[in-house]
N, C-alpha and C positions, 0 to 999 in steps of 0.2 A: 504493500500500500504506500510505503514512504519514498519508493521509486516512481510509482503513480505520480505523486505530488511534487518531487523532484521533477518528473522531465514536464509535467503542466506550468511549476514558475517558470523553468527555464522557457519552455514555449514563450509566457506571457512577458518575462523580462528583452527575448529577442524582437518582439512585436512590436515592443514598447521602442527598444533601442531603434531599428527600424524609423519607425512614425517619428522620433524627438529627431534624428540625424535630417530626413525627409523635410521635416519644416523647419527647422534651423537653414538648412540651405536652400529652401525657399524664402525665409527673409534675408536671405546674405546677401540672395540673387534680384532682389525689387531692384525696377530702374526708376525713372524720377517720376515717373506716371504711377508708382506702385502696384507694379507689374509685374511677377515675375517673370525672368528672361533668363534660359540657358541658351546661349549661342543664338540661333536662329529660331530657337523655338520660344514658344510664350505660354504658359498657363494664363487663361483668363478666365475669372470668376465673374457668371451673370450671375449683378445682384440688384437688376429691375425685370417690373412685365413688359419693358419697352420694346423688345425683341421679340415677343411671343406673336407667332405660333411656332419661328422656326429653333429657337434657343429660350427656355425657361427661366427663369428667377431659380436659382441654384446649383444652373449647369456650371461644370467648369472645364473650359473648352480650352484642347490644347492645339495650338495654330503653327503651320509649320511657317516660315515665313521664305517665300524662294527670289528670284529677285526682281527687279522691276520687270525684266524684257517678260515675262512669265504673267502677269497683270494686264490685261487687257480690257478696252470700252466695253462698259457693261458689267464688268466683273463686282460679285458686292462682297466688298472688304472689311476689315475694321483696321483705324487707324488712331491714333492719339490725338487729342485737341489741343495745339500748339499754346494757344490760351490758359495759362495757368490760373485765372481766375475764375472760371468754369465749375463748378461743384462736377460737372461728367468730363470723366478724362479719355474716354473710351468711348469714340462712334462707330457703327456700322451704316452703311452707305454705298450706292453703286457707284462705278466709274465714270464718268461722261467724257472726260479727253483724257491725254496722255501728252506729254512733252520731254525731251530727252535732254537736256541740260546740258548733261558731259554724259564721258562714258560710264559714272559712277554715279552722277544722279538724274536723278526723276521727278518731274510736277507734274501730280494729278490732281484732275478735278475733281471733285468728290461732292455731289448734292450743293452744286453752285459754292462751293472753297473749294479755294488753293490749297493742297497738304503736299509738303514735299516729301520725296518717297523713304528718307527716313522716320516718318511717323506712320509709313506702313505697317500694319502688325503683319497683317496674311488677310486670301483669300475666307472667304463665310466657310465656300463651299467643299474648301477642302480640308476644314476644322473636324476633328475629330470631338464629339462631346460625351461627355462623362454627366449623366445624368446626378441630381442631388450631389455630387463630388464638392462642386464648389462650395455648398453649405458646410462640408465640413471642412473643408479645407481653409475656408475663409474664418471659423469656428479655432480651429488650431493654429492660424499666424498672427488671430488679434493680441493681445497684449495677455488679458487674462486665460487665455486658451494656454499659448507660449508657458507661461509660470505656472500656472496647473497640470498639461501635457510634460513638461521638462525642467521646470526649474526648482518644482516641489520635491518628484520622485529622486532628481538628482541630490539634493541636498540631505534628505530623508535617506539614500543609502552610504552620503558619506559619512553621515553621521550615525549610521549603523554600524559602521564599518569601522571606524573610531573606538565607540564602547565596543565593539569585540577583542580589538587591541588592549584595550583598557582590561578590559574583562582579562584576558590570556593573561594579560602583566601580572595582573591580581594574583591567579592561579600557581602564576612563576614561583612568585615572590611568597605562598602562603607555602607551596610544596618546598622550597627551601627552610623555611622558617621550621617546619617540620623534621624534616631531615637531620636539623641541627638539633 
């Protein structure tokens, strides 16, 4: 039975370690939209009905982002709102023109704006969504999620880990005192 309940912590301690590693580097990875971004891809958490019917209020949609030449009239993208005083930082919207800059950048028109092609995120239609994901996901990188997911458990097992030291010293020190 005590092997049972050995390898279920270790399950739940891997799970654990897992999910705290997961969203520590997903807020390491926020860009200045609070976005998470590894390389070309994005985690986007829908968290309006603004999008509904084709993305819900708690998808979290992960967007590959390819590059301009790949984006074409018509296409509906989501991109960032250049405007930081904006409470919405994150539009979707079709393409209407294209214009090629240089070889390295891009001005599209997006629902009558201009967004240059680094506030591209990606195409709608080639987002991959993770239904309810975002809720939790956006659940585990708020602040109290963070400190209750990893900063509680972690402190709770150094300080376990501590008094067993403590404890062993004890043991040391009484099984000598014995001896003697």
């Amino acid at each position: 039975m005590k092997a049972i309940g050995k390898v279920l912590f270790d399950i739940i301690v891997g799970v654990w370690l897992v999910c705290a590693i997961f969203v520590t580097v997903c807020l390491l990875s926020y860009n200045e939209f609070k976005v998470t971004t590894f390389g070309k891809t994005s985690l986007l958490i829908i968290d309006s009905d603004e999008l509904e019917p084709n993305f819900l209020e708690g998808d979290l949609l992960i967007i590959k982002r390819g590059s301009d030449s790949k984006i074409n009239i018509g296409d509906n993208v989501f991109y960032y709102n250049s405007a930081m005083n904006s409470n919405v930082l994150v539009y979707n919207g079709n393409v209407q023109s294209k214009e090629a800059i240089s070889k390295d950048e891009t001005t599209f028109t997006i629902d009558n704006q201009s967004v240059s092609g680094e506030y591209v995120i990606g195409k709608a239609d080639g987002s991959r969504v993770m239904h309810k994901a975002g809720t939790i996901l956006r659940v585990f990188t708020s602040k109290w999620g963070f400190m209750f997911l990893v900063i509680f458990p972690t402190l709770f097992a150094i300080i376990y880990e501590i008094m067993m030291v403590v404890d062993s010293s004890r043991g040391l020190k009484n099984d000598k005192q014995v001896e003697e």
